[in-house]
C-alpha positions as CSV (number, residue, x, y, z in Angstrom):
1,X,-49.8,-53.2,83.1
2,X,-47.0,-54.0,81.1
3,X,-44.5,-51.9,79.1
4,X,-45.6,-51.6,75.7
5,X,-45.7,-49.0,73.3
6,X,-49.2,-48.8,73.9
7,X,-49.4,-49.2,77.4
8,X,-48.0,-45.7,77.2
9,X,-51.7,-44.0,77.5
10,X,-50.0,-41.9,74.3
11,X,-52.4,-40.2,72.0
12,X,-52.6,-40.9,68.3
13,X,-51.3,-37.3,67.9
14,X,-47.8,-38.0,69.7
15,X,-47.5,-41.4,68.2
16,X,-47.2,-39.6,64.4
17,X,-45.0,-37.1,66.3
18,X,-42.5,-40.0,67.6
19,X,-42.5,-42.1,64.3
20,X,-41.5,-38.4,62.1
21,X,-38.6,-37.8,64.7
22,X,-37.8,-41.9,63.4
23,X,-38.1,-41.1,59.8
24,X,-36.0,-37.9,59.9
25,X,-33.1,-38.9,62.3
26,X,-32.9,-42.8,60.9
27,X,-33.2,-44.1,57.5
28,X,-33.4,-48.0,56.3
29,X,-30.6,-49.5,54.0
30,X,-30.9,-53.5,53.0
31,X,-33.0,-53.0,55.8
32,X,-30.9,-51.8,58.5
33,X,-31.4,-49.2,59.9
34,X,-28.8,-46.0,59.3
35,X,-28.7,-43.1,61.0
36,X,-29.7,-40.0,59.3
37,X,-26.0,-38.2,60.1
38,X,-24.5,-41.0,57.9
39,X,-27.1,-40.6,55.3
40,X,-26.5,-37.3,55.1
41,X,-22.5,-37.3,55.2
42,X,-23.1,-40.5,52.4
43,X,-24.5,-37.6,50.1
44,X,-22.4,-34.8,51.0
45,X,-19.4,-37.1,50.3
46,X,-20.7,-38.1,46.6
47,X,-22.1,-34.6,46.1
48,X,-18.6,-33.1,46.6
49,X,-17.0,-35.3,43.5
50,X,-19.8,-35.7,41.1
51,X,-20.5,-32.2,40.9
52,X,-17.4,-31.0,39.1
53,X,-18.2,-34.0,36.3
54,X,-18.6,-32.3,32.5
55,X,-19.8,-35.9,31.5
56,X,-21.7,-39.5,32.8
57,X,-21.1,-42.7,31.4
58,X,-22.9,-45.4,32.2
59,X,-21.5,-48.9,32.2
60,X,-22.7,-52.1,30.6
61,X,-21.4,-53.6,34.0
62,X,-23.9,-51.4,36.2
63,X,-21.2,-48.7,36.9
64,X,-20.9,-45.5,36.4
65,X,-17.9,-43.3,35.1
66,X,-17.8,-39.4,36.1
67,X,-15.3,-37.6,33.6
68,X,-13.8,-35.4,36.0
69,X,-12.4,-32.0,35.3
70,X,-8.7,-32.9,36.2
71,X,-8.3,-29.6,38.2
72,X,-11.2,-30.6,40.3
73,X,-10.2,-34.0,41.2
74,X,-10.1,-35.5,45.0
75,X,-5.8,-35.5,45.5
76,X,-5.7,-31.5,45.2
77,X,-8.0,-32.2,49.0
78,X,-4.9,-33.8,50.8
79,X,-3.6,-30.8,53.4
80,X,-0.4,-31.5,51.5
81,X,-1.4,-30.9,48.2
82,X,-2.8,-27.6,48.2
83,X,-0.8,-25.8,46.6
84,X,0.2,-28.8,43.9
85,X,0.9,-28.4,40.5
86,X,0.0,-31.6,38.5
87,X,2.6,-32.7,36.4
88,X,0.9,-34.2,33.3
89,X,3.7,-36.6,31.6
90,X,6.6,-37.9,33.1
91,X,9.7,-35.9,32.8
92,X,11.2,-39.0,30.6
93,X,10.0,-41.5,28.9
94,X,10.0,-44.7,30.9
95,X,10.4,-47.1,28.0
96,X,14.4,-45.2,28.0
97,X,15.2,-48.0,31.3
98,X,13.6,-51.2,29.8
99,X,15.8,-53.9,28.3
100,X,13.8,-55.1,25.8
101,X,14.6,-58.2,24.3
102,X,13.0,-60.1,21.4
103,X,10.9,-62.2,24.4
104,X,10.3,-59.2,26.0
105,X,7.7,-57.8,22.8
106,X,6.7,-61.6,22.1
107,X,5.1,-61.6,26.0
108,X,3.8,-58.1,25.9
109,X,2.1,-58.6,22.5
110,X,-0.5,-61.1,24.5
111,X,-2.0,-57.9,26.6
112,X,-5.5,-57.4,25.0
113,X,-7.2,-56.5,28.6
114,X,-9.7,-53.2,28.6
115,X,-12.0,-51.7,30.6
116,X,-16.1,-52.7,30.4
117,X,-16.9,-48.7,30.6
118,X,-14.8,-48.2,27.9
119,X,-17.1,-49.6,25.5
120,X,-19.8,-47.4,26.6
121,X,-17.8,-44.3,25.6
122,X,-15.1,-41.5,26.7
123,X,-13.9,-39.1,28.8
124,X,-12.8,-35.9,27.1
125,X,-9.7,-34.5,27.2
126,X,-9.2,-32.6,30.2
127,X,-10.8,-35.0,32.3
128,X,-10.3,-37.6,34.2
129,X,-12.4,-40.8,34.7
130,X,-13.7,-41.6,37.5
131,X,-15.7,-44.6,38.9
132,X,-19.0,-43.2,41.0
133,X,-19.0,-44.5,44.5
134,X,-22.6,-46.6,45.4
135,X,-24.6,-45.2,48.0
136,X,-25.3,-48.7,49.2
137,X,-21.7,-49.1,49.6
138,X,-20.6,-46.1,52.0
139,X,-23.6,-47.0,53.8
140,X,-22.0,-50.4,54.9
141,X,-18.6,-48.5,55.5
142,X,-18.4,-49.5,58.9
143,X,-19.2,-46.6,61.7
144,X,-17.8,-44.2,59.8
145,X,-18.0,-43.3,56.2
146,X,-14.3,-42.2,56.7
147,X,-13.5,-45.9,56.7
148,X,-14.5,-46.4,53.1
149,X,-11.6,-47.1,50.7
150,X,-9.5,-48.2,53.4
151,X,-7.6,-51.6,54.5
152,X,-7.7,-52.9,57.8
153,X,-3.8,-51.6,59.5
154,X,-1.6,-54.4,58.8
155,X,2.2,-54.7,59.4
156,X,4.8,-55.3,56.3
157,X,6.6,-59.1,56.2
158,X,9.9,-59.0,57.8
159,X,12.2,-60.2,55.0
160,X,14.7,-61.4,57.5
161,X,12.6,-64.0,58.6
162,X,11.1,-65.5,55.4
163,X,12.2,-68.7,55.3
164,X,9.1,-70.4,52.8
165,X,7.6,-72.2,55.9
166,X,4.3,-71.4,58.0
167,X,5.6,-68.4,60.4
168,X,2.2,-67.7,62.4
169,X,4.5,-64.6,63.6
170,X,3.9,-62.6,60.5
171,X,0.1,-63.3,60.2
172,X,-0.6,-59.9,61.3
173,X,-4.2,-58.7,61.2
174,X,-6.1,-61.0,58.9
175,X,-4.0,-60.7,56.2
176,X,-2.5,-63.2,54.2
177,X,0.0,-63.5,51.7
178,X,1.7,-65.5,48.6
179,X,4.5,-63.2,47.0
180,X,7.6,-62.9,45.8
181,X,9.9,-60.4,47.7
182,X,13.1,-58.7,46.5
183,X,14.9,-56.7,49.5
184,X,17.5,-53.5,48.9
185,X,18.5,-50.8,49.9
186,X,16.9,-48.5,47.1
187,X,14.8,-49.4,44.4
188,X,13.2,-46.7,42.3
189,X,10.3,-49.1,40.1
190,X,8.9,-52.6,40.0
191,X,6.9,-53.9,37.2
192,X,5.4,-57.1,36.5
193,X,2.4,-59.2,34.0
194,X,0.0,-60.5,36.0
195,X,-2.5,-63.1,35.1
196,X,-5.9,-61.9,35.5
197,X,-8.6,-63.9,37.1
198,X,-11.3,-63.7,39.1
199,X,-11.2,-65.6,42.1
200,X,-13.8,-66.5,45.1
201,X,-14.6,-64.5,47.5
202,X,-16.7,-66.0,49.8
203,X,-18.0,-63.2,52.1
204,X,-18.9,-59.4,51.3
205,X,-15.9,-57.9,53.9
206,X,-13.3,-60.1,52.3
207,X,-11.0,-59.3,49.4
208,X,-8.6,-61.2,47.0
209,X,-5.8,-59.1,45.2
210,X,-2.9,-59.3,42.8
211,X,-0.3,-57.0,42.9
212,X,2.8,-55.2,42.4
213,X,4.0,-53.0,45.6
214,X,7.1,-51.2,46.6
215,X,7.4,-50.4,50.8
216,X,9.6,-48.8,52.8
217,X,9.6,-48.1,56.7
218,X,9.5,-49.5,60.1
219,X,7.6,-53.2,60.4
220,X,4.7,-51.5,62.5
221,X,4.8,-47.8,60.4
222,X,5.9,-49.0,56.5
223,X,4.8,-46.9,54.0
224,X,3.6,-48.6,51.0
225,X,2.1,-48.2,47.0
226,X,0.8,-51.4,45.0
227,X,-1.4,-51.4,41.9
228,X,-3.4,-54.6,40.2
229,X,-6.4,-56.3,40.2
230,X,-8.4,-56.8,43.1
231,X,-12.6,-58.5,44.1
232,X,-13.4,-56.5,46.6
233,X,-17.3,-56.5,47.1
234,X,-16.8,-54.2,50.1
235,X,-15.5,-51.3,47.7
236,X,-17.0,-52.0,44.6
237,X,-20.5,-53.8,45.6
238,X,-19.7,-57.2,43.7
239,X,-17.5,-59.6,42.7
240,X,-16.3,-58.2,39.4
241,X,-12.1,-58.1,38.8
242,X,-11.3,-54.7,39.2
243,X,-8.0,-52.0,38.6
244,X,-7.0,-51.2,41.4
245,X,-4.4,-48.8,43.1
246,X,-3.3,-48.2,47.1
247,X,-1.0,-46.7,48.9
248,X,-0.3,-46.1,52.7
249,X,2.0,-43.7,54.9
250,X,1.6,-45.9,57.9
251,X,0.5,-49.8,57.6
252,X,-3.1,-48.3,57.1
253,X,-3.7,-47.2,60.7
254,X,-5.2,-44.0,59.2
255,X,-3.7,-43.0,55.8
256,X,-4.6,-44.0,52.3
257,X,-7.2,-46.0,50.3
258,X,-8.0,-47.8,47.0
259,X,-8.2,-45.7,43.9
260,X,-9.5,-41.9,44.4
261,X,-11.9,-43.3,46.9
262,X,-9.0,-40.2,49.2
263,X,-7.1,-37.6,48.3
264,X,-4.0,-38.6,47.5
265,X,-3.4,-40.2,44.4
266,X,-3.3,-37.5,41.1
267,X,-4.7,-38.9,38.4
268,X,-3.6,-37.5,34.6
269,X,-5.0,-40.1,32.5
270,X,-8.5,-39.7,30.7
271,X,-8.5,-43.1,29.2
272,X,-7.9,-45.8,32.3
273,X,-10.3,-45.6,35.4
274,X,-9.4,-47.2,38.8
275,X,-11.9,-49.1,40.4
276,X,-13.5,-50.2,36.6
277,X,-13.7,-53.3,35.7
278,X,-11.1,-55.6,34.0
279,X,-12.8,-57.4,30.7
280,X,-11.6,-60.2,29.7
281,X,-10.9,-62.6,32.4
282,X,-8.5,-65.1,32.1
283,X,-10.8,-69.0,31.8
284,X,-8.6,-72.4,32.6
285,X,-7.1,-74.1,29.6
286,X,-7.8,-71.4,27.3
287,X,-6.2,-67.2,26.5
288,X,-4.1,-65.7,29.3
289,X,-5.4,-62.4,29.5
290,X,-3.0,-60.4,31.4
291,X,-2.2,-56.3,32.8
292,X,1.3,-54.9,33.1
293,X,1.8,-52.5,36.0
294,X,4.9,-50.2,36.3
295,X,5.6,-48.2,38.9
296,X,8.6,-45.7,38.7
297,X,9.7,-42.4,40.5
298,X,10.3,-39.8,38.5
299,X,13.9,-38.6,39.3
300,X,12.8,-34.9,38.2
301,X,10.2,-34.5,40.5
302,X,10.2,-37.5,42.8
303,X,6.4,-38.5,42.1
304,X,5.7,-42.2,42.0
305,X,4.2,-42.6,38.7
306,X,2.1,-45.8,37.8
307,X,1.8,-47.1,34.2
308,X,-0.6,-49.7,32.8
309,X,-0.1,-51.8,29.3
310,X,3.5,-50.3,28.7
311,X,2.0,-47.5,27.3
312,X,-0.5,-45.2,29.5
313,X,0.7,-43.2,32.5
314,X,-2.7,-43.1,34.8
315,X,-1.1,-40.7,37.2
316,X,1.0,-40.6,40.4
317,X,1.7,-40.6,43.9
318,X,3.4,-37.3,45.2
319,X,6.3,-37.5,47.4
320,X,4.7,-35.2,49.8
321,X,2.4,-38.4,51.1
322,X,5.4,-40.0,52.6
323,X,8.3,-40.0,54.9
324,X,10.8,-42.8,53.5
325,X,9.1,-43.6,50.1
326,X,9.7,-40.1,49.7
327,X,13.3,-41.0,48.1
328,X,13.1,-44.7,47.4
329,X,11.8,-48.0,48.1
330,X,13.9,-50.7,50.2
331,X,10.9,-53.9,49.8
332,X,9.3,-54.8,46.1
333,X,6.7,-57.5,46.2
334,X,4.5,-59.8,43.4
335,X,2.3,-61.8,44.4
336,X,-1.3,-62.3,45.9
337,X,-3.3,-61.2,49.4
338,X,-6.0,-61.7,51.2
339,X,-8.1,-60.3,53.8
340,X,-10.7,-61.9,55.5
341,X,-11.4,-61.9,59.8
342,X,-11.4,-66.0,59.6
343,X,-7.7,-66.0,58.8
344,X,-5.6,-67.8,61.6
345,X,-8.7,-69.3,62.7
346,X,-10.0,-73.1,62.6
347,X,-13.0,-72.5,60.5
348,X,-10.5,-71.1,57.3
349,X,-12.1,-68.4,54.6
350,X,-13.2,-70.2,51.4
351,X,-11.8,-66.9,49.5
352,X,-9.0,-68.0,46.5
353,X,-6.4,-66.1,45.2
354,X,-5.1,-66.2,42.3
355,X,-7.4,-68.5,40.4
356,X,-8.5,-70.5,43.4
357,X,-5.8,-73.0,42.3
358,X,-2.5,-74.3,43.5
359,X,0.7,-73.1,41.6
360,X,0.6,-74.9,38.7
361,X,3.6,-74.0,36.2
362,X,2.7,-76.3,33.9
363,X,0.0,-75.5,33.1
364,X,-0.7,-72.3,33.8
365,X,-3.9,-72.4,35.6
366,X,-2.8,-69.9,39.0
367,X,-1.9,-67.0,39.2
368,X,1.2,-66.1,37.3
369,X,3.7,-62.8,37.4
370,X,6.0,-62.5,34.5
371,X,8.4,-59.9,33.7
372,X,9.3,-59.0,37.2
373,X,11.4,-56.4,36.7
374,X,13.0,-53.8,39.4
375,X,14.7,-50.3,38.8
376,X,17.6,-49.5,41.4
377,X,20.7,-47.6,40.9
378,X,21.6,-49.1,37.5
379,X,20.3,-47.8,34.5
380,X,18.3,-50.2,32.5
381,X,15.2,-52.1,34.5
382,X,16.3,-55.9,35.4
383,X,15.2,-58.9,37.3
384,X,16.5,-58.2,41.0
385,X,19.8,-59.8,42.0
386,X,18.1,-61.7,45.1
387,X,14.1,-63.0,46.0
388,X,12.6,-65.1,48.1
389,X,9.5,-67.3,47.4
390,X,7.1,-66.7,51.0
391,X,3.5,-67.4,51.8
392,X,1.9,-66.7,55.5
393,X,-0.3,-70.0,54.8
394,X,1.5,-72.9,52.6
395,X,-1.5,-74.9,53.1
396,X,-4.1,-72.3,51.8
397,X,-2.3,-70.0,49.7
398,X,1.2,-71.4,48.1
399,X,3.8,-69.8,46.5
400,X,6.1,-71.5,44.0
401,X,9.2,-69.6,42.1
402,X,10.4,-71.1,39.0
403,X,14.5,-69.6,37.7
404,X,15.7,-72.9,36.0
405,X,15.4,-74.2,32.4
406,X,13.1,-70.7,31.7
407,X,13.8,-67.7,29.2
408,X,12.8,-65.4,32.1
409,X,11.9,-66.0,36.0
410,X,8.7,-66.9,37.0
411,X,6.5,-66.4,40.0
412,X,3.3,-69.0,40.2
413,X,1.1,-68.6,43.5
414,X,-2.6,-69.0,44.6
415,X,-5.0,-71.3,46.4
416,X,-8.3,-72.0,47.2
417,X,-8.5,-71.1,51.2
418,X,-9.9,-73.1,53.3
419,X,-9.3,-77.1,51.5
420,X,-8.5,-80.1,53.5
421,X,-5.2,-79.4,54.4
422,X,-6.7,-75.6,55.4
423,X,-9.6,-76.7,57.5
């Protein structure tokens, strides 16, 4: 006889025995089958943040937005931050190191970006916002729920070798990059506008960001904190433009994650969520719709705060999560990434960045930084005395920096992925 299940001579009795021990150890997701451990660590992990929310909103956009007593919230987790005292405002005003020019308010006036959720209502006072992780989602978080929120380890560009041509040397681990890069030897804030758009992403693993990010630290251990927009359908379960923050103490081998997805970041603000989405989205040939991202230590206290819209402080990274960023930055970047396991390879992602376009300075239709501004040992915020234009794949991804016969420098970048020349 063969060996079927019912060649087994079992009786009825044993069969409705062996199918329970399958419903209680397995369960079936998208159907795939999960393992009842990881179900169960899926709801202890949203159990542990939801139940300190005083209030729900739910989203026009399908999310939802836990106002989160701010004494409750995931950073006071990290081993580090035990015994932290959240510092609520800045110990200055950061508007007291900006140079602000006539041009400088003309640009900023153009920022009408908000936040879908926000139409839906508010978080108290008190509280914090903060965007409800999807079942569905940690389910597909790899092996390990642990995993969720995190980048695939990468290593940090070598500025010594950028010299704006194809280097497949610094392709490191999927990633791939269009930026503009300022190098020093201490830089205390970057800020930038960047165009917001929302770009292709062609498969659920992938992701397509634009940032601002200061680094510091060995090529294979740097230490690093960005904030901007971001499609990640891996993290947020679609293909919506998203605020976004990250940081990591060691290339993301093991340390740090989007948004509050960890404990690290402190958030203080009850307006701004990360993770939420971005609303509205910059269209070709009609409104740039735009964010402004600052991020500046505090001298006081050394936290690295980050500011969105010139105006609202959503919280900050303690010093305690790093080693060299602890004092000061040596790397600033703008610019775009993307991840995706088909980079370097001959069949090339389809993902964009940017808008999916080419730089285009003329007419605007990329991606776009403006404003690039850095704060080092000087006083006032400035554009940095030296950058460098770089992308990993000229052919996919391009960058294109524009100093002459402008009021202000101007970073254009983006591409399409895989195209003709990016087979």
């Amino acid at each position: 006889m063969g060996k079927s299940f019912c060649s087994h001579g079992l009786k009825f009795k044993d069969m409705v025995k062996f199918f329970r021990v399958l419903i209680i150890c397995y369960g079936v997701v998208n159907g795939k089958t999960v393992s009842r451990q990881k179900v169960l660590e899926v709801e202890r992990r949203i159990n542990r943040i939801s139940r300190h929310a005083v209030k729900s909103i739910q989203s026009a956009d399908g999310d939802t937005i836990d106002c989160t007593d701010i004494y409750k919230q995931p950073a006071l987790e990290h081993p580090a931050l035990r015994n932290h005292t959240i510092q609520m405002t800045p110990s200055y005003d950061p508007s007291e190191t900006k140079t602000m020019s006539k041009w400088d308010h003309e640009v900023s006036s153009v920022i009408v970006t908000s936040q879908l959720w926000q139409k839906s209502g508010s978080c108290p006072k008190g509280t914090i916002p903060i965007r409800r992780i999807r079942r569905s989602d940690l389910l597909k978080a790899g092996n390990s729920v642990e995993n969720y929120g995190k980048k695939k380890p990468s290593f940090l560009h070598q500025v010594a070798q950028l010299n704006g041509s194809q280097n497949s040397d610094l392709l490191q681990m999927n990633h791939s990059k269009a930026i503009l890069v300022a190098y020093g030897y201490r830089f205390l804030g970057a800020k930038g506008d960047i165009k917001v758009w929302n770009p292709y992403v062609e498969s659920d693993d992938e992701y397509s960001t634009s940032e601002v990010c200061l680094a510091s630290g060995p090529n294979h251990d740097f230490e690093s904190i960005e904030a901007g927009w971001a499609v990640n359908p891996s993290l947020y379960g679609d293909r919506h433009s998203r605020l976004f923050a990250y940081w990591t103490a060691d290339a993301s081998k093991t340390t740090g994650c989007f948004d509050l997805t960890c404990p690290g970041f402190v958030q203080t603000s009850h307006i701004i969520a990360l993770g939420a989405a971005i609303h509205p989205i910059s269209l070709p040939g009609q409104l740039p719709y735009q964010i402004t991202i600052y991020i500046f230590k505090d001298s006081n206290t050394g936290n690295w705060w980050l500011q969105y819209g010139e105006r609202i402080n959503i919280g900050y990274w303690p010093p305690e999560l790093f080693r060299d960023l602890s004092s000061q930055a040596v790397v600033v970047e703008w610019g775009g990434e993307v991840y995706s396991s088909k980079l370097g390879h001959a069949a090339h992602t389809a993902t964009a960045m940017g808008s999916g376009n080419f730089p285009e300075p003329d007419w605007g239709n990329s991606g776009w930084i403006k404003r690039m501004r850095i704060h080092d040992n000087s006083a006032a915020l400035k554009f940095p005395d030296w950058v460098e234009a770089y992308s990993d794949e000229y052919n996919c991804y391009e960058a294109y920096y524009v100093s002459d016969y402008v009021e202000d420098p101007e970073f254009y970048y983006g591409g399409p992925g895989k195209n003709y020349i990016c087979p």
